[in-house]
C-alpha positions in Angstrom: -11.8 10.0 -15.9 -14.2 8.7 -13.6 -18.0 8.1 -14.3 -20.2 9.0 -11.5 -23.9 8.5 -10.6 -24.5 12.0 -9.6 -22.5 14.8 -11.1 -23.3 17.8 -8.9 -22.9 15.0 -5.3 -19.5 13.8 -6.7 -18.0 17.4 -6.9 -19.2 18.3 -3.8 -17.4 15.2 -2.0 -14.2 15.8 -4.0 -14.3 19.6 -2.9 -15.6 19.3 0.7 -14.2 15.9 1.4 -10.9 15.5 -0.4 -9.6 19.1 -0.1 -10.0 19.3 -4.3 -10.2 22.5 -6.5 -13.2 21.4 -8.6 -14.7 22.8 -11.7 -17.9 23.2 -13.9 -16.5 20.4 -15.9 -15.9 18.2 -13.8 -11.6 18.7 -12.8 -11.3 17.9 -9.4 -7.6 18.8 -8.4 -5.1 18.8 -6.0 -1.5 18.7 -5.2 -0.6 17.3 -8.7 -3.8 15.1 -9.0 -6.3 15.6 -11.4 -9.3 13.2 -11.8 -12.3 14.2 -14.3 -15.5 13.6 -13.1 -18.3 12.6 -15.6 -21.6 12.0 -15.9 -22.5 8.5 -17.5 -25.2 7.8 -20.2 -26.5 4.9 -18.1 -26.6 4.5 -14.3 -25.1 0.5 -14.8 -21.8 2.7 -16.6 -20.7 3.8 -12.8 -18.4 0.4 -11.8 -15.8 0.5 -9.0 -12.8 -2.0 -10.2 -13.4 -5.4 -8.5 -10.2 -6.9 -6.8 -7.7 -8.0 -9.6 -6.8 -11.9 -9.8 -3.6 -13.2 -7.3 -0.3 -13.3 -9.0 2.8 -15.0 -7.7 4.8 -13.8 -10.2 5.3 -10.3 -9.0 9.3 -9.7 -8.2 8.6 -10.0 -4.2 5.6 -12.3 -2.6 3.4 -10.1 -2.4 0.1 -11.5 -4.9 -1.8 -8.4 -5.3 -4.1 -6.3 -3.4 -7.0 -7.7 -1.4 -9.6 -5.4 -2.8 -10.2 -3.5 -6.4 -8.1 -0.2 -6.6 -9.9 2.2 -9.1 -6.9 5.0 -8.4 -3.9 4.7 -6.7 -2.5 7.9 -5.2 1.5 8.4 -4.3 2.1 10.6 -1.5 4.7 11.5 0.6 5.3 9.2 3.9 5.2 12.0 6.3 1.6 13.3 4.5 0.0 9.7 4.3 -1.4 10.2 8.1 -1.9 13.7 8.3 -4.2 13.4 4.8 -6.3 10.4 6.2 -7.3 12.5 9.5 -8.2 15.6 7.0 -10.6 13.5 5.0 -12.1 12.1 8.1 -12.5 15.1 9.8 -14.3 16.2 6.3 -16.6 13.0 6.9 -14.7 11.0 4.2 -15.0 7.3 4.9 -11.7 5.7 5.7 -12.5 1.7 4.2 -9.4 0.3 4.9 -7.3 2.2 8.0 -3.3 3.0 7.0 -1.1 -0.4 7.4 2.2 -0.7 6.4 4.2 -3.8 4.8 6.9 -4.2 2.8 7.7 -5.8 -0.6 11.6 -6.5 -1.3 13.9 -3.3 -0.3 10.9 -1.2 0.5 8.4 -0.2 2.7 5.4 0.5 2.6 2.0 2.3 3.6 -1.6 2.0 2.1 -5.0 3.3 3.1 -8.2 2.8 1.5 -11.1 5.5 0.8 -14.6 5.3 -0.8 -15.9 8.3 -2.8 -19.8 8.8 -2.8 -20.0 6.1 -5.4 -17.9 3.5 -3.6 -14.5 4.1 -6.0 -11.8 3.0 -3.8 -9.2 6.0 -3.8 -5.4 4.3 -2.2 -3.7 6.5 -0.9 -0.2 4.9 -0.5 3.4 5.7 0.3 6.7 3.4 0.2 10.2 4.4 0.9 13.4 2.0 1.0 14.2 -0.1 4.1 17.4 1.4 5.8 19.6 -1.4 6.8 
């Protein structure tokens, strides 16, 4: 469930920008994803995560990500790319272009996108490292 400031702008970006069926009550779906879109009772209740503290005790070095996540979207390797250019042809705003590391065995590949109230959307992929 996500609180946003303006109800009627939020499912227009989901629709038009993201490529999601969206409802009168807020659904916003697509390929397996659903994300509920409410209005708040106060403006202050609309908060994008801020980036979460460093850990070094994850099972690989990597310490956490550089910026707050406020959803975290699997897709397929192949689509990652392909779905960043559709939502930037739809004028979505790409925050953090795609960039691939890797954490133990696997690979990976994250990009970042703001929604109309600055939720950062990750779109990510990972897939194992063939040796």
């Amino acid at each position: 469930m996500r609180l946003v400031s303006d109800l009627k702008k939020s499912q227009e970006y989901y629709r038009d920008v993201l490529g999601c069926i969206v409802d009168d009550w807020g659904h916003a779906e697509r390929d397996g994803m659903t994300i509920i879109l409410q209005q708040p009772s106060a403006p202050d209740d609309v908060r994008p995560n801020a980036a979460s503290k460093k850990r070094s005790d994850y099972p690989t070095d990597w310490e956490g990500p550089e910026f707050g996540w406020d959803t975290y979207i699997h897709v397929s390797w192949d689509d990652l790319d392909t779905l960043v250019e559709e939502i930037r042809g739809n004028g979505g705003k790409i925050e953090v272009e795609p960039f691939t590391g890797t954490h133990g065995g696997w690979e990976f590949k994250n990009t970042c996108i703001k929604d109309s109230d600055v939720y950062n959307i990750v779109l990510g992929s990972m897939r194992e490292i063939r040796q």
